[in-house]
C-alpha positions as CSV (number, residue, x, y, z in Angstrom):
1,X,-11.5,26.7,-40.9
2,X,-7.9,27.1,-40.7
3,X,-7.7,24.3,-37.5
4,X,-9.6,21.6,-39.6
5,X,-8.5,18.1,-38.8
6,X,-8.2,17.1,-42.4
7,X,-6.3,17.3,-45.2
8,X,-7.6,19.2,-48.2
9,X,-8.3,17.3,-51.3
10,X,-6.4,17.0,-54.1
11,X,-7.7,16.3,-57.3
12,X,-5.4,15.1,-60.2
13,X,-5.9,17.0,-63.4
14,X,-6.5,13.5,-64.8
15,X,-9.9,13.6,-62.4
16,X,-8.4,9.9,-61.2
17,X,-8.3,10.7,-57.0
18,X,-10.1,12.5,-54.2
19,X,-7.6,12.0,-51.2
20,X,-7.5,12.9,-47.8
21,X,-5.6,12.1,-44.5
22,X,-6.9,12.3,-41.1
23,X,-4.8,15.0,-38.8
24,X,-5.3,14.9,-35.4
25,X,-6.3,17.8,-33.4
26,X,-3.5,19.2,-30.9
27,X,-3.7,18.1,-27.8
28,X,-5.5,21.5,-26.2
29,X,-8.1,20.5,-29.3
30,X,-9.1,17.0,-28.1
31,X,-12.2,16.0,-26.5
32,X,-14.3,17.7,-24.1
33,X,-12.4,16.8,-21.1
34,X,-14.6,14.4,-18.3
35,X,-16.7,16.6,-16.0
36,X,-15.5,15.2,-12.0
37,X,-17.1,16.0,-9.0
38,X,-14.5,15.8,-5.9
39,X,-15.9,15.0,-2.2
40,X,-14.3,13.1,0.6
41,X,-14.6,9.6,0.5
42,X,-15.3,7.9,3.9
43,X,-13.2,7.8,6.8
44,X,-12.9,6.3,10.1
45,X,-12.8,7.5,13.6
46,X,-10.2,6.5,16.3
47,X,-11.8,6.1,19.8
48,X,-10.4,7.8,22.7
49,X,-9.2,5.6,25.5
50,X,-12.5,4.0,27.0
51,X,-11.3,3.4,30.7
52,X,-10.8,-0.1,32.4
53,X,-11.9,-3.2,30.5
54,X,-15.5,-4.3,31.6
55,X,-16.4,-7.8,33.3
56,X,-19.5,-8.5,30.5
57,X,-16.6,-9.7,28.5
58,X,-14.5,-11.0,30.3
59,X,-14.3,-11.7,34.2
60,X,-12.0,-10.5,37.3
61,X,-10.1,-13.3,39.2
62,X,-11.3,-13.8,42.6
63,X,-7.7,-12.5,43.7
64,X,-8.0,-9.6,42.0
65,X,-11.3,-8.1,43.3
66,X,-9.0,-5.7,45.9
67,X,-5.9,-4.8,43.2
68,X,-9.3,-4.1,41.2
69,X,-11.1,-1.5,43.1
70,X,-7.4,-0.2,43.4
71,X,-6.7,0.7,40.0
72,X,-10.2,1.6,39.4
73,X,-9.8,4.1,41.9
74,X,-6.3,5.6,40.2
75,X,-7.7,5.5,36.9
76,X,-11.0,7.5,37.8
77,X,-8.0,10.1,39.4
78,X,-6.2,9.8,36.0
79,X,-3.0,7.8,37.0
80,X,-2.9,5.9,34.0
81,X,1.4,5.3,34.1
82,X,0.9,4.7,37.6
83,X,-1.6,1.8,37.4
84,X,0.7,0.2,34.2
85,X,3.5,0.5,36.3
86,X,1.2,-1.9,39.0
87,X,0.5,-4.2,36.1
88,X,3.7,-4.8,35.0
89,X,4.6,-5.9,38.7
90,X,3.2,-9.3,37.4
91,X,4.2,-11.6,34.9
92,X,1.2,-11.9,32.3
93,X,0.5,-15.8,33.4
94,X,-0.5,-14.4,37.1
95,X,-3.5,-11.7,35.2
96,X,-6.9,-12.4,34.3
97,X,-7.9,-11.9,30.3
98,X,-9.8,-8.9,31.6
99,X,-6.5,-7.5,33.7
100,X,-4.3,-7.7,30.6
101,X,-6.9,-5.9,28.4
102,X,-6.7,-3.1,31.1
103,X,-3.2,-3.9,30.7
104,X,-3.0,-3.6,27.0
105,X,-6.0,-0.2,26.6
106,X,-2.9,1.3,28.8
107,X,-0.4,0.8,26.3
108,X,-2.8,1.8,23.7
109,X,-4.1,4.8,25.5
110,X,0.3,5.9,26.0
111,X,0.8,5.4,22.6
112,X,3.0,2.4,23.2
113,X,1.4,0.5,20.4
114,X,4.5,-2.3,19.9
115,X,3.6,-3.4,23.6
116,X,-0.4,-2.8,23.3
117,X,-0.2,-5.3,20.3
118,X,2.0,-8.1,21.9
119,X,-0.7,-8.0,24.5
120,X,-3.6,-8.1,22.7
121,X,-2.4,-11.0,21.6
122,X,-1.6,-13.0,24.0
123,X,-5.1,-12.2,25.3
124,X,-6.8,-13.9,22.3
125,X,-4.2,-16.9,22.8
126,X,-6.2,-17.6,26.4
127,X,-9.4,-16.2,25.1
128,X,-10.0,-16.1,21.3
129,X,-13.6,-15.3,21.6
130,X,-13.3,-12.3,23.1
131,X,-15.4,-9.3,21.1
132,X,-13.2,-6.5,22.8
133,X,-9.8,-7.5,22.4
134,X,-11.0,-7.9,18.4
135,X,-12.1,-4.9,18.3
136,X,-9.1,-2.9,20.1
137,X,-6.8,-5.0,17.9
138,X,-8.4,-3.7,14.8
139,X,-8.1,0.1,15.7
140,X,-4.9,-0.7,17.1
141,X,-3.9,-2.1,13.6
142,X,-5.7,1.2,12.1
143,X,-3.5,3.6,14.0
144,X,-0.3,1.4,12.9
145,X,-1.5,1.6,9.3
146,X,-2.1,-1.9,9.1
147,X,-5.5,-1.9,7.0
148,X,-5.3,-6.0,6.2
149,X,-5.1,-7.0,9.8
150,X,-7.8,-4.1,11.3
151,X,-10.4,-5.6,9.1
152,X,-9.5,-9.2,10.0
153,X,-9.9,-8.3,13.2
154,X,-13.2,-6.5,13.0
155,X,-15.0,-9.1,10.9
156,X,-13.8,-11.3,14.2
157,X,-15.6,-9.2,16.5
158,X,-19.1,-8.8,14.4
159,X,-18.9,-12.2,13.9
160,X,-18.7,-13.1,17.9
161,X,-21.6,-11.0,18.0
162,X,-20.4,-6.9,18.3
163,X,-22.8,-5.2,18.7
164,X,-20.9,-1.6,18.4
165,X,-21.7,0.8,15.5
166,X,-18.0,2.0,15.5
167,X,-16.7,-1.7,14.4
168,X,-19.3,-2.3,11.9
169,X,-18.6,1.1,10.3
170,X,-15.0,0.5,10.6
171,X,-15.5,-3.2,8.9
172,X,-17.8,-1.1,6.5
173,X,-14.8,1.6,5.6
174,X,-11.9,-1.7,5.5
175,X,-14.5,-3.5,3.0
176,X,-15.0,-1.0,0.8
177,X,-11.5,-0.2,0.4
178,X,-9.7,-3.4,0.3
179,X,-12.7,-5.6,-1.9
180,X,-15.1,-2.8,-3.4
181,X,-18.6,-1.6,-2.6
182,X,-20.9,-4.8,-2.2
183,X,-18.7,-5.8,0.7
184,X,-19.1,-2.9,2.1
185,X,-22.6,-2.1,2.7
186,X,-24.0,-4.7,4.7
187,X,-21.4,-3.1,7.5
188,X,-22.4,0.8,7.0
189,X,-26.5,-0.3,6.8
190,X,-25.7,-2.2,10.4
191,X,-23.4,1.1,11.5
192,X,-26.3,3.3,10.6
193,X,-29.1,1.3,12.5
194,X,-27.2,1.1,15.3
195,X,-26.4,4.9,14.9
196,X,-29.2,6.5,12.7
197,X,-27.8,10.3,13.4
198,X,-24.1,9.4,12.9
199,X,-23.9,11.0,9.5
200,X,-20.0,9.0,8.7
201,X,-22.2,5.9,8.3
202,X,-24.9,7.3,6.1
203,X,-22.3,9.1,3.5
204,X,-20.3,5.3,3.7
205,X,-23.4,4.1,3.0
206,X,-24.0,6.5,0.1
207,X,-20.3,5.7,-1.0
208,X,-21.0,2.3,-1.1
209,X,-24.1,2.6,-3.0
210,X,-23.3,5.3,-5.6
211,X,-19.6,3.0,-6.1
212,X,-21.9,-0.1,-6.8
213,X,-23.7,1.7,-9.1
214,X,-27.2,1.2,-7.0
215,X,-28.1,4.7,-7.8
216,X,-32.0,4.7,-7.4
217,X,-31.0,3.2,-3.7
218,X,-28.1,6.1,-3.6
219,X,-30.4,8.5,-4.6
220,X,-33.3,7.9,-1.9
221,X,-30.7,7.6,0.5
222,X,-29.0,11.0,-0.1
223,X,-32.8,12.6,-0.7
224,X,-33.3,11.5,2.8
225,X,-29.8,12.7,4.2
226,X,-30.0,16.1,2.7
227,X,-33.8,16.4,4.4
228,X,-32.2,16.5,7.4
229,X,-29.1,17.9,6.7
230,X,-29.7,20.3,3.8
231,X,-26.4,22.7,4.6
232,X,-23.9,20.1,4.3
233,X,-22.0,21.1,0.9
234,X,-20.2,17.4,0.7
235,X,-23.9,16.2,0.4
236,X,-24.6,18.4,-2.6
237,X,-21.4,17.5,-4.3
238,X,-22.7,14.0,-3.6
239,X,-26.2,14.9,-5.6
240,X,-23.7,16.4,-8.0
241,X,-22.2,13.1,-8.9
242,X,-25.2,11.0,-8.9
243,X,-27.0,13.2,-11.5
244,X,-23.6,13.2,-13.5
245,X,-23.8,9.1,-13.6
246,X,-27.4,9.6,-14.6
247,X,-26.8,12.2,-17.0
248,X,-28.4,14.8,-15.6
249,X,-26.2,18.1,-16.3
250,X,-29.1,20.4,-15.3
251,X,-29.3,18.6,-11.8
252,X,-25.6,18.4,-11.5
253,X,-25.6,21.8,-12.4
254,X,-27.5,22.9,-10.1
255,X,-26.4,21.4,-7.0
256,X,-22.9,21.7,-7.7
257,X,-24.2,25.9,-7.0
258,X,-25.8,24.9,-4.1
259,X,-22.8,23.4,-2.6
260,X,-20.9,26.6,-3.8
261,X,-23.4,28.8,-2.0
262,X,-22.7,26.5,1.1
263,X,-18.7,26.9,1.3
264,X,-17.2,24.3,-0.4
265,X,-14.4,26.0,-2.2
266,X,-12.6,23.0,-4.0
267,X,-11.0,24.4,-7.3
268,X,-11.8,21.4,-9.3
269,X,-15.7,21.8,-8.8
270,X,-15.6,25.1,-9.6
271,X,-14.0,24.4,-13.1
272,X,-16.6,21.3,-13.4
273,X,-19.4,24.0,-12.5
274,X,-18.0,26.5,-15.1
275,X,-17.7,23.3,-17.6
276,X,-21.5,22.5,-17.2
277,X,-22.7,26.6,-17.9
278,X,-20.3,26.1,-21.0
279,X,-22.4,22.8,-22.4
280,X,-26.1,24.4,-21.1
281,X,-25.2,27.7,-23.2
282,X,-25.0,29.9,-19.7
283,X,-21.6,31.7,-20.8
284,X,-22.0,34.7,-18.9
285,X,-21.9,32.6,-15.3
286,X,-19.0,30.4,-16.8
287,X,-17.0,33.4,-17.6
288,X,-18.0,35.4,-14.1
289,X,-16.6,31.7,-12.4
290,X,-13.8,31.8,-14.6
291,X,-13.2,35.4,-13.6
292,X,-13.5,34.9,-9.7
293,X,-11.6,32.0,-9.9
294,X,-8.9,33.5,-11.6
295,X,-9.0,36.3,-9.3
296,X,-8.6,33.7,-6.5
297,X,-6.0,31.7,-7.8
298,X,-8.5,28.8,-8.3
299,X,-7.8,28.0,-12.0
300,X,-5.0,26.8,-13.9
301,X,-3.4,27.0,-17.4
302,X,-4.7,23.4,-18.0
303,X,-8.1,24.1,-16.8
304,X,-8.2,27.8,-19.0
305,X,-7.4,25.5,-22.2
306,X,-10.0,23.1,-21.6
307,X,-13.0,26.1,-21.8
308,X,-10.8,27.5,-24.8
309,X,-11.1,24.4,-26.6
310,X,-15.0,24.2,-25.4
311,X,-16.2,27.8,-26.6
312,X,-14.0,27.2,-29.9
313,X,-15.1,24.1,-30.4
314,X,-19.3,25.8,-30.2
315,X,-17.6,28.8,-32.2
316,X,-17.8,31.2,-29.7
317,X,-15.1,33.0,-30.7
318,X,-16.2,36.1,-29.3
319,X,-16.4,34.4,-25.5
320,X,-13.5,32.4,-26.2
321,X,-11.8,36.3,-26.3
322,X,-13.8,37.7,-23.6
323,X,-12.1,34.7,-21.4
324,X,-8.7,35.2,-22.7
325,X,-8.5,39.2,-21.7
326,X,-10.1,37.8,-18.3
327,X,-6.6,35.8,-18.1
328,X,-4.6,38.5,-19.3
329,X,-5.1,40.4,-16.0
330,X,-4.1,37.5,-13.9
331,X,-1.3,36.2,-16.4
332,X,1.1,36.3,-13.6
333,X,-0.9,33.8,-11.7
334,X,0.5,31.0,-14.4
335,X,3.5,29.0,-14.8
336,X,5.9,30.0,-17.8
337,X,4.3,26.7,-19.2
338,X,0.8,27.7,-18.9
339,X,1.5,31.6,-20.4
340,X,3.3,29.9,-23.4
341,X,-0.7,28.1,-24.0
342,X,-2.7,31.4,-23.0
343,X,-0.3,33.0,-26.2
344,X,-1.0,30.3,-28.5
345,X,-4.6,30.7,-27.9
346,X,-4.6,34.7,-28.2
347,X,-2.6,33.5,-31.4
348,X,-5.7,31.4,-32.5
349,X,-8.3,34.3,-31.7
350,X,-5.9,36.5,-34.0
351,X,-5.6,34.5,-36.8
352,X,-9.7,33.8,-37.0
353,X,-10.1,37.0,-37.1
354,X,-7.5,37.8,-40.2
355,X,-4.7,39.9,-37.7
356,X,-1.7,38.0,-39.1
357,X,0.6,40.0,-37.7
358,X,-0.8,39.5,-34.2
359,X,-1.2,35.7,-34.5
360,X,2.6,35.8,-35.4
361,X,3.8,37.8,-32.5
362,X,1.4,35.6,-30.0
363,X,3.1,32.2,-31.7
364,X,6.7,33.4,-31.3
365,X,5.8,34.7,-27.6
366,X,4.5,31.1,-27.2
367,X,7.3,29.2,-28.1
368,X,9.6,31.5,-26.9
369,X,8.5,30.8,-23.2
370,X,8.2,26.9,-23.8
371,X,10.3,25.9,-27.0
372,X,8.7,22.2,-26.3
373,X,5.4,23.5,-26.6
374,X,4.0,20.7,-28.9
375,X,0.7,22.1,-28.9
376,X,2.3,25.8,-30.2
377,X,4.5,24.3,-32.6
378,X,1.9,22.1,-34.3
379,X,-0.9,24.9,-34.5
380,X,1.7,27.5,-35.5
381,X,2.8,25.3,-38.2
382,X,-0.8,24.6,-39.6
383,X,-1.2,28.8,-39.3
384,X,2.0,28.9,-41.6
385,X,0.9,26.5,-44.0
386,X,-2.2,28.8,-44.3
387,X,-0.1,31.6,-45.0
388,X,2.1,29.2,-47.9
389,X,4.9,29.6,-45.6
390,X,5.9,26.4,-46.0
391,X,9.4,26.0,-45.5
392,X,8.8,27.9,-41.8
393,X,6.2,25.2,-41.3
394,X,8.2,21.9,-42.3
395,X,11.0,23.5,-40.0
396,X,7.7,24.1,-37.0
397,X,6.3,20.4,-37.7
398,X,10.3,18.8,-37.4
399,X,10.9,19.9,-34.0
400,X,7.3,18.7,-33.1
401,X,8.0,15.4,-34.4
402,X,10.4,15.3,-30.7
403,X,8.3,16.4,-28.6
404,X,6.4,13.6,-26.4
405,X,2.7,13.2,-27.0
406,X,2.4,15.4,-30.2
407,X,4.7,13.1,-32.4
408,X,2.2,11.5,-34.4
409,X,0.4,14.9,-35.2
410,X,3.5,16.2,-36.3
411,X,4.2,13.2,-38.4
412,X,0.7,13.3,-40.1
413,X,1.0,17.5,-40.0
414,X,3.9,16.8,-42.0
415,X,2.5,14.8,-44.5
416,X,-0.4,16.9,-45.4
417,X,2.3,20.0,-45.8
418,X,3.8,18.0,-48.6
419,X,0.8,17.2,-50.4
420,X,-0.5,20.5,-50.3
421,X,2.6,21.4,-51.5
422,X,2.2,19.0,-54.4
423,X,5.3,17.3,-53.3
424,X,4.0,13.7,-54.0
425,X,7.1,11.9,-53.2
426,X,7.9,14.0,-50.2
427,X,4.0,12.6,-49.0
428,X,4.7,8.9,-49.5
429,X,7.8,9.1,-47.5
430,X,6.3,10.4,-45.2
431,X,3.4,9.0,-45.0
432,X,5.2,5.0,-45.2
433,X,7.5,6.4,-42.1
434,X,4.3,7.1,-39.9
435,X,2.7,3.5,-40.5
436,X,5.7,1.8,-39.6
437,X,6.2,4.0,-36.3
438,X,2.2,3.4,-35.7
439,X,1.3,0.4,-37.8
440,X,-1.5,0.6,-36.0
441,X,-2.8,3.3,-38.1
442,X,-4.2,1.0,-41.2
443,X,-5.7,3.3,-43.0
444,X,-2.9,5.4,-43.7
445,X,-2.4,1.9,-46.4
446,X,-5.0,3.9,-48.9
447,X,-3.3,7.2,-48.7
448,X,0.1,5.6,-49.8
449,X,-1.6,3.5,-52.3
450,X,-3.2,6.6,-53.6
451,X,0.0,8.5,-53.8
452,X,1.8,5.4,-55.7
453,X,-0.8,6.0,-58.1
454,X,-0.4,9.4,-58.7
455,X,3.3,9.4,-59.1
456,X,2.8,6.5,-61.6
457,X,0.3,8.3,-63.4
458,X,2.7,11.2,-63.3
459,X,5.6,8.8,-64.6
């Protein structure tokens, strides 16, 4: 085939060498890309403001029983601003712990979190041990974007005994973040006995588990969840990914659908979907999701290449087509960029099937929209050198060579011109100036020792 990845091999008259150097494929050419699943990752919830600070924690001066029942009696009626302004009639030394945590949910609750934090603080200077102050300190911290000192604070709290399903679910979410899974699940299993229906902990729970790679556990779990849940489409995208780590395409497949059926309508699972009909041989439904996501503006150039390169890469030239006239009636839908690809693969289609003149036309309408097209210039050239035009192809391959991230190809695409040319010397050159740009490419050593012997031989 025309795109082959390796040189042809020449054989001296003198029957002395078989030689052949490795091309690289162009980039749209390379592997078949990763197949990703995308769901949200755990969160956490802010509480609302929870109303005066309660005496199990922390208890009312005698002197304060009547300014209690006061404010009480103006919060319950909503005068939040009122009952600050009657707090901050006294110095901090003259309240009780518990009146300056009233004192400091206030600020909280008004958003004045600079003040809510110097409070807090000086609460846990007379009363370290206190559970709530920890705890409104770490989602105080949260809201301030402060991740290091939330968690801190929360580990404080369940370790003085909290016995809320918020804070360990908040530790849970801080842990898995900041030091990875196994820190992190401990805090969601708590979260979730506390709160078996709250459905954050079980999918930060999952997270933990499917990131720890404890997928048997992560498995049951989410066979559980989506027992009682079963319309949720982030739960499918969730069984998705778990039969993807345990290479199950047909499961992944098949969820993935279900989570389609169910609403989620994130472009990059589509593609992924389309992907997995492409490797199980269902082209028709990859093409119909190609279509309707075309249609819908829910695929890009990058992600039309990718199945290109797939179907190509099975020989299905005849899908790879069907695909590209899918494209052509949504062209407008892609970036100068991405329309200067589609050509160069209407160019490849063209050129399989012997219409040189087409493949010609595509190649100049691709590099015509991007000159820096590396991908255009380097299959264009190696369509040229098929035709012997090899002066148009040396010219193709040097303006490659300065394009970012095709330059060795071009290099190497270069080098296999002038052998097939029969320009020996031309070869070595070339061939010497790729090692010592890449030296990492050792056994290009061979192909020059090869080529020093056939231009002695040749003497």
């Amino acid at each position: 085939m025309w795109l082959g990845a390796c040189l042809r091999n020449i054989n001296m008259r003198t029957g002395l060498l078989g030689m052949s150097v490795l091309l690289a494929a162009p980039a749209a050419l390379a592997a078949a890309p990763k197949i990703t699943i995308e769901f949200s990752q755990p969160t956490f919830i802010l509480p609302q403001f929870t109303g005066p600070y309660q005496e199990r924690e922390a208890s009312i001066a005698p002197s304060e029983y009547e300014k209690a029942e006061q404010l009480k009696e103006m919060l319950e009626a909503g005068k939040r601003k009122e009952v600050l302004a009657e707090l901050e009639k006294f110095y901090s030394i003259e309240l009780s712990p518990a009146m300056l945590m009233l004192q400091a949910q206030i600020y909280l609750s008004l958003e004045m979190y600079d003040k809510a934090e110097a409070t807090y603080l000086n609460v846990l200077k007379r009363t370290p041990q206190l559970i709530r102050a920890h705890s409104d300190l770490g989602q105080l911290y949260l809201i301030k974007e402060q991740p290091e000192k939330a968690r801190e604070h929360f580990a404080r709290a369940v370790a003085l005994g909290s016995n809320e399903a918020l804070i360990h679910g908040q530790l849970g979410y801080l842990n898995l973040t900041q030091f990875g899974p196994y820190s992190a699940i401990s805090s969601y299993q708590q979260a979730a006995a506390l709160e078996p229906a709250n459905m954050q902990w079980q999918q930060g729970l999952l997270a933990a588990l499917t990131q720890a790679r404890m997928f048997e556990a992560a498995q049951a779990l989410l066979n559980d969840i989506i027992s009682r849940k079963p319309d949720i489409p982030e739960l499918w995208l969730n069984q998705a990914a778990l039969a993807l780590n345990s290479e199950n395409p047909r499961s992944a497949l098949n969820s993935l659908e279900m989570a389609l059926l169910l609403g989620d309508k994130d472009p990059r699972n589509r593609k992924s979907l389309a992907q997995l009909h492409l490797q199980l041989g269902s082209y028709d439904r990859a093409i119909e999701l190609l279509d309707e996501g075309l249609r819908q503006n829910f695929f890009d150039g990058s992600g039309i290449s990718e199945y290109f390169a797939w179907l190509t890469r099975q020989d299905m030239w005849d899908k790879a087509e069907q695909m590209l006239k899918l494209v052509s009636r949504n062209i407008d839908a892609l970036s100068q960029d991405e329309q200067s690809q589609y050509h160069v693969e209407v160019a490849q289609v063209a050129a399989r099937k012997g219409d040189v003149k087409k493949a010609e036309s595509e190649f100049r309408r691709a590099l015509e929209l991007n000159p820096a097209n590396g991908n255009a210039l380097i299959t264009n050239a190696l369509f040229l050198t098929q035709q012997k035009k090899y002066v148009e192809a040396e010219l193709l391959y040097m303006r490659a060579e300065a394009v970012s991230g095709v330059e060795k190809q071009a290099l190497l695409g270069r080098a296999q011109l002038y052998i097939q040319m029969q320009d020996y010397s031309a070869a070595l050159a070339q061939l010497r100036a790729v090692l010592q740009k890449f030296p990492e490419m050792v056994h290009l050593k061979d192909n020059i020792e090869s080529l020093e012997n056939i231009l002695k031989t040749q003497g």
